[in-house]
N, C-alpha and C positions, 0 to 999 in steps of 0.2 A: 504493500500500500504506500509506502514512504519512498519507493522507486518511483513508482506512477502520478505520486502525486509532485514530485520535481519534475518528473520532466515537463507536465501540464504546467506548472507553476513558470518553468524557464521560456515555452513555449508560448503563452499568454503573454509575460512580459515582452516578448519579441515582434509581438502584435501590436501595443500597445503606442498611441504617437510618442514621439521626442518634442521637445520646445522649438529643437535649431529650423531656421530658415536661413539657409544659405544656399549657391550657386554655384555648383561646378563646369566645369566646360569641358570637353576631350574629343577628339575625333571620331570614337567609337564608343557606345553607352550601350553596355552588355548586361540585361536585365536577365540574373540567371546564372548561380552556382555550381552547377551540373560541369560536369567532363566540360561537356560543350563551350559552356561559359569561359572554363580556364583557357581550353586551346584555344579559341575564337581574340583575346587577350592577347595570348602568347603567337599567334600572326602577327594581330595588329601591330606590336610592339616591333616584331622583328622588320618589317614591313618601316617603319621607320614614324608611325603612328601610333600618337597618343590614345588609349585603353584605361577607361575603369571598366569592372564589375561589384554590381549594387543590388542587390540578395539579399530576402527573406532567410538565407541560410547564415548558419554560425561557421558550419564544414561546408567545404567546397570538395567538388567532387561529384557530388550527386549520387546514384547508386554505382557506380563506381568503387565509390569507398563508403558506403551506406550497406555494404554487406552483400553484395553482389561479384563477390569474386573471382566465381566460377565462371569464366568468359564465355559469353556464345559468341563465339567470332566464324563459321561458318569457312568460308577458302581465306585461309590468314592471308595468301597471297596476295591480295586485294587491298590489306588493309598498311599505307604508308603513312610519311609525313609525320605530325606531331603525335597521330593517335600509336602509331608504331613504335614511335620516341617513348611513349609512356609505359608504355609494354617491355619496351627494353631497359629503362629505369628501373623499372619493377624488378627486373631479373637480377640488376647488379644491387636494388636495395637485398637480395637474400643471397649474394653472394660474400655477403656480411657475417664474420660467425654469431655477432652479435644477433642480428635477426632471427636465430633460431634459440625460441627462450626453450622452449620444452622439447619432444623427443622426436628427431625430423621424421621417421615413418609414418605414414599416415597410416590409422585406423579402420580398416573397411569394413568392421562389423556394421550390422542392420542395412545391409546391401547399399554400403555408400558407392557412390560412381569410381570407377577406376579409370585406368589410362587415357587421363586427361594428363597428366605429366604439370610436375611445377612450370618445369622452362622446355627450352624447345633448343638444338642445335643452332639455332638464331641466334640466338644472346636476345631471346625475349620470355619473357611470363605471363602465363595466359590465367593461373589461378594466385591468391594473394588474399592478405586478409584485409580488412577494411584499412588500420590504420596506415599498410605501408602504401596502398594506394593514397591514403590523404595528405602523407611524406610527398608522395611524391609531387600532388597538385599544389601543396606548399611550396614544395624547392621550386617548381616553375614562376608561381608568385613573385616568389622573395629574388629569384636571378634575375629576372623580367621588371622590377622595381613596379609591380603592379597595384596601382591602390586597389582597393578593395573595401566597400560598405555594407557590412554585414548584417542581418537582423532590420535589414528597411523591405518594406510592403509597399509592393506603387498602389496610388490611388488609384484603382482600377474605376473609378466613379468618372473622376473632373482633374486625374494626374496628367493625362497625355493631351498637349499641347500642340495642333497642326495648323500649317500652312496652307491651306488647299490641301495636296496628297503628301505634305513636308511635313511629316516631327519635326519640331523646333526644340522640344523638353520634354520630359517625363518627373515629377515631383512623388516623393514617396508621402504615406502617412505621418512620417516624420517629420515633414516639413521641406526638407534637402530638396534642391531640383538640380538634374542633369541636363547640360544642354548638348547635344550632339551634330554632327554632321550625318553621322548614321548611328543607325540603331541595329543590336540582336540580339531576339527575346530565345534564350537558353532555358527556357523553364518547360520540364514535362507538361504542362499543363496551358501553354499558350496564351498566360497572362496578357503580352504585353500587344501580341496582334490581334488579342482584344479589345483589351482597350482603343486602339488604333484606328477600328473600325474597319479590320480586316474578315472578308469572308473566312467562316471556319464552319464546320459541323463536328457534331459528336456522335457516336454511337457508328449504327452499320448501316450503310445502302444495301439496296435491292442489289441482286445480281444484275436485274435489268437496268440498271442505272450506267454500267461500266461495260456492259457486255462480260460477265467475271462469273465466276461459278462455286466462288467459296465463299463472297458475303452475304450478308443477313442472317437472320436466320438458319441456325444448322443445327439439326436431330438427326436426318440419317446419317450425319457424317461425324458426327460425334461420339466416336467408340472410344480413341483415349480418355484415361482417368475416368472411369465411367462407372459404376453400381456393378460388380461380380453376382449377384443376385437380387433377389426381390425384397425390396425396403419399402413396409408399411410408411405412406405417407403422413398418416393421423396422429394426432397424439395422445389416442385411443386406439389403439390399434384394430383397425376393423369397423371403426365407427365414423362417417365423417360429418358428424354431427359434433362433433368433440373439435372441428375443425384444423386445419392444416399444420404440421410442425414449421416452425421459424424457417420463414426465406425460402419455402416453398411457394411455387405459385400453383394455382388451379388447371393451367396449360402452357405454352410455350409461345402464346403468344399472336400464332399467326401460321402461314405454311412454310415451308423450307424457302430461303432466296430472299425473302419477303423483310423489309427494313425494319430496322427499330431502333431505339436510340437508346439502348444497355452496352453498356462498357464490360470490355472485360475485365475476371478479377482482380484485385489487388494483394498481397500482403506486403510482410517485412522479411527480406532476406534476411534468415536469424544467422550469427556469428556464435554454433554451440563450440563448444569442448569437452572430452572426457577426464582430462587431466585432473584430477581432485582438487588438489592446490588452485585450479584458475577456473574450476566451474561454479558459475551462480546456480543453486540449486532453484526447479520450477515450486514454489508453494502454493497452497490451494487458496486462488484468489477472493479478496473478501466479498467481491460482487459475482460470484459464482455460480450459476445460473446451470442446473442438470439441464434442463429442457432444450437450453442450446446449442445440448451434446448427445443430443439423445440420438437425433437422425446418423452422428457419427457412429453412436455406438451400435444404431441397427448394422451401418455397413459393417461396423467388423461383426456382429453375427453371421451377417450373408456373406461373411468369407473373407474380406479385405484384410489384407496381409501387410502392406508395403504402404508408407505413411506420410513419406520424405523424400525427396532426391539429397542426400546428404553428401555433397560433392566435395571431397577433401581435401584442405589445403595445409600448409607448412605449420608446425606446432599444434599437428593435433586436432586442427580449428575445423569447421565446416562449415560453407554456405550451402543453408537448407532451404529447398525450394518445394514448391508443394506437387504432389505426384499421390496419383488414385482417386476415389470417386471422394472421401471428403478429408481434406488436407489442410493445410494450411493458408491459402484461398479464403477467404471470406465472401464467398460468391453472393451477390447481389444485394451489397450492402455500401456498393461507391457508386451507384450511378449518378447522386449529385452533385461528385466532388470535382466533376471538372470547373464546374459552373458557379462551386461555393463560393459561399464566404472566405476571409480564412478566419474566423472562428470559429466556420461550421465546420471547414476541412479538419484544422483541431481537433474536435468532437469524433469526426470520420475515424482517423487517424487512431484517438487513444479506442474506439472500437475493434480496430482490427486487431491492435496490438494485446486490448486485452481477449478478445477470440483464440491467439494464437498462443496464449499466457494460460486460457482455459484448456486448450489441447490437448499442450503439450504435457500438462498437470493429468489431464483426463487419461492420459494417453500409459504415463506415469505409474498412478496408483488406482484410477476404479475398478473396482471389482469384476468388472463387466468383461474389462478386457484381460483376454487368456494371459495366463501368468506367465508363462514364455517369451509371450509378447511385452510388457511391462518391464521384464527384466534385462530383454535386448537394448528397449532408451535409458533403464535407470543409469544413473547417473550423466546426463549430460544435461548442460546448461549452458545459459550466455554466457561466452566468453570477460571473466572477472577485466581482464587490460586493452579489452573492445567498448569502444561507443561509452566511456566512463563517466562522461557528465549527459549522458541521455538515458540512463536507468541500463547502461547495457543494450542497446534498442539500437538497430541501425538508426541515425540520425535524419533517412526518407526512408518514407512510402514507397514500396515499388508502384510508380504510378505507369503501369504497362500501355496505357492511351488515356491522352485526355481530349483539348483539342485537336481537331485538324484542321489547317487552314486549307479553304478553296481556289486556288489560283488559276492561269489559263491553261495550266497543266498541270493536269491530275495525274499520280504514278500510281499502276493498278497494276491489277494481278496477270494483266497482257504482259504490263510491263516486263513483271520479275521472272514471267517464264520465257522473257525473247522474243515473242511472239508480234508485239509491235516495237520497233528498233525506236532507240535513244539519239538526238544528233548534237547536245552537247554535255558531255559526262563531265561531273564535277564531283564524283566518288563511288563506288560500288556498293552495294549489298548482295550476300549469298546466303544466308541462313533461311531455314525453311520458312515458309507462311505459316507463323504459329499465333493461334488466337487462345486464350486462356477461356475455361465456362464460363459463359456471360449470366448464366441462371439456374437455377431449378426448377421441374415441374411433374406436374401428376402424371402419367403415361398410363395409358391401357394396351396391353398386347394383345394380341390376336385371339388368347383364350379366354378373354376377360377378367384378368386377375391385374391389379391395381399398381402401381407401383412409383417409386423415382427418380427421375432421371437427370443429370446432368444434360444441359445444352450450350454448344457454341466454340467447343474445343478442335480444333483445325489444327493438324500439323503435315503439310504438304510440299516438300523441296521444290525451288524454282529450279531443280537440275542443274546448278552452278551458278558463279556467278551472273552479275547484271547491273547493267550502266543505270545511274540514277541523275536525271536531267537537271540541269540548270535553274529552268521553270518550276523543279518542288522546290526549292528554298527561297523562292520571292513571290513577293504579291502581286495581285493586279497592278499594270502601271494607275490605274485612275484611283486605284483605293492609296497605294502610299509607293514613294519614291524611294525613302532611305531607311528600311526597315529585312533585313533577312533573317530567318526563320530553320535552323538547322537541325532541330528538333521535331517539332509539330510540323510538319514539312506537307505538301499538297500531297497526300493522296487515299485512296480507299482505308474503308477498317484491315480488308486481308492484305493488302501489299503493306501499309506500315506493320503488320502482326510480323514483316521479313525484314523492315528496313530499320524497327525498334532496338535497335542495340547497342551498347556504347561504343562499341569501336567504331560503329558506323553513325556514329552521332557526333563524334571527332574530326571524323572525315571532313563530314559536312560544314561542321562549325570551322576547320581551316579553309574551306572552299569557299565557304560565304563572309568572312571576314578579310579573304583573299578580293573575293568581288567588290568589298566596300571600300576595301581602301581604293582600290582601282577607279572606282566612283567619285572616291574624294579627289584623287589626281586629276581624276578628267574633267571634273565637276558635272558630273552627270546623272541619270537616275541609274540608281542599281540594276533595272531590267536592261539601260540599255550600254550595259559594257561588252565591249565587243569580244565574243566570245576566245578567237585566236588568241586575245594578248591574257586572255584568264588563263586559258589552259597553258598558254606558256610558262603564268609564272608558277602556276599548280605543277608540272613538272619540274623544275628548276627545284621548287619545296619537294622532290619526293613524294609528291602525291600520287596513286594511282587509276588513271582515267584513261588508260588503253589496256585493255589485256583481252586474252584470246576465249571468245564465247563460243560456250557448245552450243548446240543448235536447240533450237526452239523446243521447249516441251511442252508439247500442247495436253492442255485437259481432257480428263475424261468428258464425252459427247462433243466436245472440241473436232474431234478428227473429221466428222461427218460436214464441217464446213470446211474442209480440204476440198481444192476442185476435182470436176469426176468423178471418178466413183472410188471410194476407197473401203477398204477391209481390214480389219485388224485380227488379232488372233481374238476380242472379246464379239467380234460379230458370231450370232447365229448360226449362220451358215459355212461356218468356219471349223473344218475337221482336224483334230487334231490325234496323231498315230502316234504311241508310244509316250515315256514318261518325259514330259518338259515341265522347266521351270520357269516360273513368273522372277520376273528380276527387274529391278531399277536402280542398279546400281552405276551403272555410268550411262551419261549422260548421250542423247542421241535416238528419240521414239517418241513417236505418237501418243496420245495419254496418257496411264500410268504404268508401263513398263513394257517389257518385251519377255518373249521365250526365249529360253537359252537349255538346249540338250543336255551340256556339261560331263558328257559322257566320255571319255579318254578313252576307253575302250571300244565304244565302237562296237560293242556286239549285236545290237539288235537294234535293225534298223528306225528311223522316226522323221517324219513330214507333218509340216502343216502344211491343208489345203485350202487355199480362197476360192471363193466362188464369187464372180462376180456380175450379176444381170449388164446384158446387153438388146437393148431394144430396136436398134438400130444396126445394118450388117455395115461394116467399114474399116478402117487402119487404126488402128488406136496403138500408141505408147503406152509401155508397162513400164512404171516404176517400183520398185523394191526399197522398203526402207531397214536399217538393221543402226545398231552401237556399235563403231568401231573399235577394237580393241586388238595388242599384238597376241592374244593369247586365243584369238576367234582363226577361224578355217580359213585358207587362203583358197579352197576349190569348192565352198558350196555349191552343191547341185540344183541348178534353178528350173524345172522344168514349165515351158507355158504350152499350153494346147489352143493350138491357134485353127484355123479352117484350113489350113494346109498341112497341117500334125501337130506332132506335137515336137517343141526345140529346146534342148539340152544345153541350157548356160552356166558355166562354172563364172563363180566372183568371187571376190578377194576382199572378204570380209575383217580384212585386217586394215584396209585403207579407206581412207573418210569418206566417204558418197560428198559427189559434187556437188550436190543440188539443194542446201541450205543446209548442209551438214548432215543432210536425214534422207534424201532420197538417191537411188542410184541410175540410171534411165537401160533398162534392157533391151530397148530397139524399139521398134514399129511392126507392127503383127496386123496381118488380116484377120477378122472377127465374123463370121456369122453370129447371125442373131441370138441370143438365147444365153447360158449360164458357161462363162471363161471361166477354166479353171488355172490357176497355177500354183506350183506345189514349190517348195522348201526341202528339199532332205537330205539327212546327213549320212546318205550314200559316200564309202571313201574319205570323209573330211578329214583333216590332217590337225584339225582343234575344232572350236567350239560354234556350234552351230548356231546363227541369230534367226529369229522369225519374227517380227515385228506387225509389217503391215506394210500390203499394194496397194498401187493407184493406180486406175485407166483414166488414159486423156482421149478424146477424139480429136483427130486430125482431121 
């Protein structure tokens, strides 16, 4: 109770106005403590322009060093520049002996993640605990001679001051005003191109809104983290007269695709330990509430096993993230925080925190749960030498989306699978399109029996990297000139669920801090700097905005707007001989994966047949698609049956298909009318057979 009630106490005071009215100036006024904030700074500066950042926060950093350690960084190769720079700081902060207070093996009990590896051959570190991440956004501060105002809240009311489409100033509650040549709002939450009067939306579009096929609305696609069996929804069980358990709803809402404006979940990346000497033991909170644990403790009756992603980092420590049907998530209890107060957000906040304080306690000692289970988490707690003057508490919210800004380019889930090309890249994103449950709700299956379900969880790889446009970190030119946006950036709920990450929020903030001074030089609007002279000095910094893209991967029901007629191995009419495997593992296929034989031996033989309607008798082009790879067949056997017989093509499935990196063209065949077949088999093949998907063109 004397934890929680400090940090609230520290937390309020930092809300609170100051007396000072004073005026600062600088050429760039970076609203926002986050990763972003600092790199965004650390350009300006290098750049040979003056940089404050002026934050609600006390630690800089953001989730960064807020206890999110365990890096999703997706192809590291992508990821340069200063966010690279802070990665490899990382690594030589633990090449310190001092850095390791307790015992360097990491722990893997209760199925924490493994081979994520401290460091990497690089001289960089991808896992870290909170505080050497905040070392290191200090040491950038303090070399950088950065000011820095901490604990100020813009008047998001009557703070932001414009000229027409020109910030002139931003004034905090405190009084203080900044005045800028440009502006960049680094906060999760897209405080400041709100205030601004910048288009933004929250929540999720239709799929028809993007042409995209993973926002809004998702129940059939939400199998991760999901109920292992059937959990009375009532808190009568059997009765729903006794009415719904806490933070269920009565449906889902709507149909699959279909918009709504729920956020996904929130918590705190907790910073535990098993080390005795440094673990804060969980004790059972004094506003502790069964009933808010109850629908937990149905799922571990219905079987839930696994409770955490407990992802291990140096001294013992873990960033725990939430994983299964009910986890540490506080599902559908932040859908107002993007838009709060911050009192209310406050309020939000000490919610989750104490959700996740009842858990881990619940998780702990109730009786309920097998004693197996209890004894696997007993003993671990917040780390005693983490987050010291916040009760132990990472110091943010994971705020996994708040706002988005709408600009004249929207980055969407076309985007991140290559499917519509990018023409001025200003950073990368690869990690999968990952949405967290956006909700709970009642379900009925098919035999009538009652249940609950998580909705809204997506995790679906763009197939490698992907160029991220220029147009998501600026605004309309009519709504503002000198404002970018490298965080809450333009585009759908499912492409930023891939572009949400901090290395890739690094990126962005040197790219758009790159743009702004470019702006000030020219004295121009930020939209209209000319693209060549950005990306030149974005390389010159190390940034990476060329590298080589695998070919499109299109979505499932995607392929059928391929011209002509196309077949996949999930069509119907599509035979498949002998045992193949489903695979998506490298990049290069129609929807979500391809056949692969994988048979080295070779004993018994295996084809896939397409069949494809021809209504028309004429010439038609056969394309072949497959994933290039050198461990695949250099002589698959292609047979097509054309109106002149049938023609035996051997190809070289080791070498990339011309034709957008995914098709390969087998010639021009005459067709009579009626069902073409052609076949795939791994007749003779010298390695691994791909079966993919055809296409007929008419000529």
């Amino acid at each position: 109770m004397k934890r929680t009630f400090a940090i609230l106490l520290f937390c309020v005071a930092t809300v609170l106005p100051c007396p000072a009215e004073q005026v600062y100036e600088h050429d760039l006024v970076i609203y926002g403590g986050s990763s972003a904030g600092v790199v965004a700074a650390v350009q300006a500066k290098r750049m040979g322009h003056s940089a404050v950042i002026v934050c609600p926060d006390k630690h800089l950093g953001g989730l960064s060093s807020g206890g999110l350690g365990a890096t999703d960084s997706g192809d590291r190769g992508v990821i340069g520049g200063i966010s690279r720079e802070f990665y490899h700081r990382i690594w030589l902060h633990y090449q310190k002996p001092e850095s390791w207070k307790w015992m360097q093996s990491p722990d893997r009990s209760m199925g924490a993640q493994g081979g994520r590896g401290f460091h990497d051959e690089e001289q960089t570190a991808w896992v870290f605990a909170p505080s050497a991440a905040e070392g290191v956004f200090e040491d950038f501060v303090r070399e950088n001679a950065l000011p820095v105002f901490r604990g100020r809240y813009l008047d998001r009311e009557n703070g932001v001051k414009k000229n027409g489409a020109n910030i002139v100033s931003i004034t905090m509650k405190s009084g203080e005003t900044f005045r800028g040549k440009m502006f960049l709002d680094a906060t999760y939450e897209g405080d400041l191109l709100a205030a601004a009067g910048v288009s933004y939306t929250v929540g999720r579009e239709s799929n028809a809104q993007y042409d995209e096929t993973l926002n809004g609305i998702q129940t059939a696609g939400a199998v991760s983290h999901q109920f292992t069996g059937i959990v009375d929804p009532y808190v009568e069980k059997g009765n729903p007269a006794s009415g719904l358990l806490p933070f269920v709803n009565p449906d889902a809402g709507g149909e699959d695709g279909q918009a709504d404006k729920k956020v996904q979940a929130y918590c705190y990346r907790m910073c535990l330990t098993n080390v005795p000497e440094n673990a804060l033991p969980f004790t059972k909170p004094e506003n502790y509430r069964e009933l808010d644990y109850e629908l937990f403790l149905r799922s571990v009756e219905a079987g839930q096993r696994v409770f955490m992603i407990m992802s291990t980092m140096p001294d013992r420590k873990t960033d725990c993230n939430n994983c299964s049907a009910v986890s540490t998530d506080f599902i559908g209890a932040n859908y107002n925080y993007p838009e709060a107060s911050d009192e209310e957000r406050l309020q939000i906040e000490k919610a989750h925190r104490d959700w996740q304080h009842g858990l881990l306690w619940t998780l702990q000692n109730h009786p309920r749960v097998p004693e197996d289970i209890r004894k696997r988490y007993a003993g671990w707690g917040l780390a005693k030498d983490e987050s010291v003057d916040t009760g132990h508490w990472g110091h943010k919210i994971y705020v996994r989306e708040g706002r988005r800004m709408v600009s004249d380019f929207v980055h969407t889930e076309n985007h991140c699978r290559r499917m519509i090309p990018v023409e001025r890249p200003v950073g990368f994103g690869s990690y999968q399109m990952d949405s967290h449950n956006c909700q709970r709700h009642v379900a009925t299956l098919p035999d009538g029996t009652v249940t609950v379900r998580n909705e809204g969880d997506i995790q679906i790889s763009p197939g490698g990297a992907y160029p991220i446009d220029f147009g998501s970190i600026v605004p309309k030119k009519a709504e503002c000139v000198n404002l970018v946006v490298p965080v809450c950036v333009s585009s759908s709920h499912i492409a930023y669920g891939s572009i949400r990450m901090e290395p890739v929020f690094m990126v962005l903030a040197q790219s758009a801090a790159t743009a702004a001074c470019l702006a000030i030089d020219g004295n121009t609007a930020v939209q209209d700097v000319p693209y060549e002279k950005l990306a030149e000095r974005l390389k010159a910094d190390r940034q990476v905005i060329e590298y080589r893209l695998n070919p499109p991967r299109y979505p499932k029901g995607k392929v059928r707007d391929l011209p002509g007629i196309v077949r996949d191995d999930s069509s119907p009419d599509t035979v498949k001989i002998g045992a193949w495997r489903k695979s998506s593992a490298c990049g290069g296929f129609v929807e979500e994966g391809y056949l692969t034989d994988e048979d080295k031996e070779l004993k018994a033989p295996k084809s896939v047949r397409y069949s494809l309607p021809v209504t028309e008798a004429g010439t038609y082009e056969v394309r072949i698609s497959y994933s290039p790879q050198q461990n695949r067949a250099s002589n698959t056997l292609v047979e097509v049956h054309t109106a002149d017989g049938v023609k035996a093509i051997r190809i070289d499935q080791r070498k990339e298909p011309p034709m957008d990196g995914i098709f390969l063209s087998l010639g021009e065949f005459p067709f009579a009318a009626g069902n073409v077949t052609v076949e795939i088999k791994s007749d003779h093949a010298d390695g691994y057979v791909i079966a993919d998907a055809v296409q007929l063109l008419k000529k």
